[in-house]
C-alpha positions as CSV (number, residue, x, y, z in Angstrom):
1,X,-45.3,-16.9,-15.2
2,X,-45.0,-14.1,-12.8
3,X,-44.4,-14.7,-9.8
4,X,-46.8,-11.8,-7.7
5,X,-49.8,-14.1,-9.5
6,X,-48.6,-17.4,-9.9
7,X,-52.0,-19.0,-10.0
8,X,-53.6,-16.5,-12.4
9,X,-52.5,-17.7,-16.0
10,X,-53.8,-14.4,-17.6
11,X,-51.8,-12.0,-15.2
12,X,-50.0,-9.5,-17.8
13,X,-51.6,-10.8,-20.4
14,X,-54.1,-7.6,-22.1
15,X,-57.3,-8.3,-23.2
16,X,-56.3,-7.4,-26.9
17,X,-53.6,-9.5,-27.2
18,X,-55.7,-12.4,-25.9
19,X,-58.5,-11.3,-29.0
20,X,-55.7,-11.0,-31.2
21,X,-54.5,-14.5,-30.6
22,X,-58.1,-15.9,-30.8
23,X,-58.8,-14.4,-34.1
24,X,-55.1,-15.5,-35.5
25,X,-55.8,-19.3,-34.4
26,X,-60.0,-19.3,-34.9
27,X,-60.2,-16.7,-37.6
28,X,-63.7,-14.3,-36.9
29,X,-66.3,-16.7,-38.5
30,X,-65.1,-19.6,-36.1
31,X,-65.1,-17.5,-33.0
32,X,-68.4,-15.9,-33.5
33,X,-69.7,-19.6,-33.9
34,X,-67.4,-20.6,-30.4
35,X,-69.1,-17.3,-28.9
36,X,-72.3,-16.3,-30.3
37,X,-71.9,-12.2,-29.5
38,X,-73.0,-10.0,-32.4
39,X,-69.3,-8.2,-32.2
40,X,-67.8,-11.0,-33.1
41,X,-70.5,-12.3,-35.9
42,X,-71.5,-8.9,-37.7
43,X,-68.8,-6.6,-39.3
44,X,-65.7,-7.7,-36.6
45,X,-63.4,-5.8,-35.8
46,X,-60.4,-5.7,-33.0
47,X,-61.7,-2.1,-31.9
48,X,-65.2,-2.6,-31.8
49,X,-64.9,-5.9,-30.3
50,X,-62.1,-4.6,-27.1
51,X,-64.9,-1.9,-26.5
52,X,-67.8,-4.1,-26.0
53,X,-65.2,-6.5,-23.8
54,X,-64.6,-4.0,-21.6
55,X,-67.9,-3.4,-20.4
56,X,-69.5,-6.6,-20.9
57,X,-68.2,-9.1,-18.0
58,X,-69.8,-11.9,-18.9
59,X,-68.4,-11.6,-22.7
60,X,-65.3,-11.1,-21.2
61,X,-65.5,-13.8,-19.3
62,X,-66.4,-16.0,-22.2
63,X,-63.1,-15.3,-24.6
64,X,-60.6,-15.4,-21.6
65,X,-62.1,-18.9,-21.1
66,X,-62.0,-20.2,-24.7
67,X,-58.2,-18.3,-24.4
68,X,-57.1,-20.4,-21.8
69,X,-58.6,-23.4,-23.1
70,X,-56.7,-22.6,-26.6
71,X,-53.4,-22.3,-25.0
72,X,-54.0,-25.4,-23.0
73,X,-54.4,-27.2,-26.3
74,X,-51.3,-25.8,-27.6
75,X,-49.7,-27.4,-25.0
């Protein structure tokens, strides 16, 4: 954990590693059923998936959550 954010768990963590990780442990199918968002359901793909992420807060919101709950799980 760094230490300039100790209480944020996704400080220096990038947003495509964190899809990256997802779609290793989910696989697309599963994650566009744990997120509904039509990048993640019709033809995925990392690229077009980090562009919509980036200017969609609320979707961005959504994965970092179901992130942090993964890794949780993982213990």
């Amino acid at each position: 954990m760094n230490p300039g954010q100790p209480n944020n768990p996704l400080h220096g963590v990038t947003l495509a590693t964190i899809l990256d990780e997802l779609v290793a442990h989910y696989g697309w199918e599963a994650l566009g059923r744990e997120i509904e968002i039509r990048c993640f359901t019709h033809d995925p793909s990392v690229a077009s998936s980090l562009k919509f992420l980036r200017r969609t807060p609320w979707a961005r919101e959504r994965v970092e959550s179901l992130y942090l709950y993964m890794k949780r799980r993982q213990g």
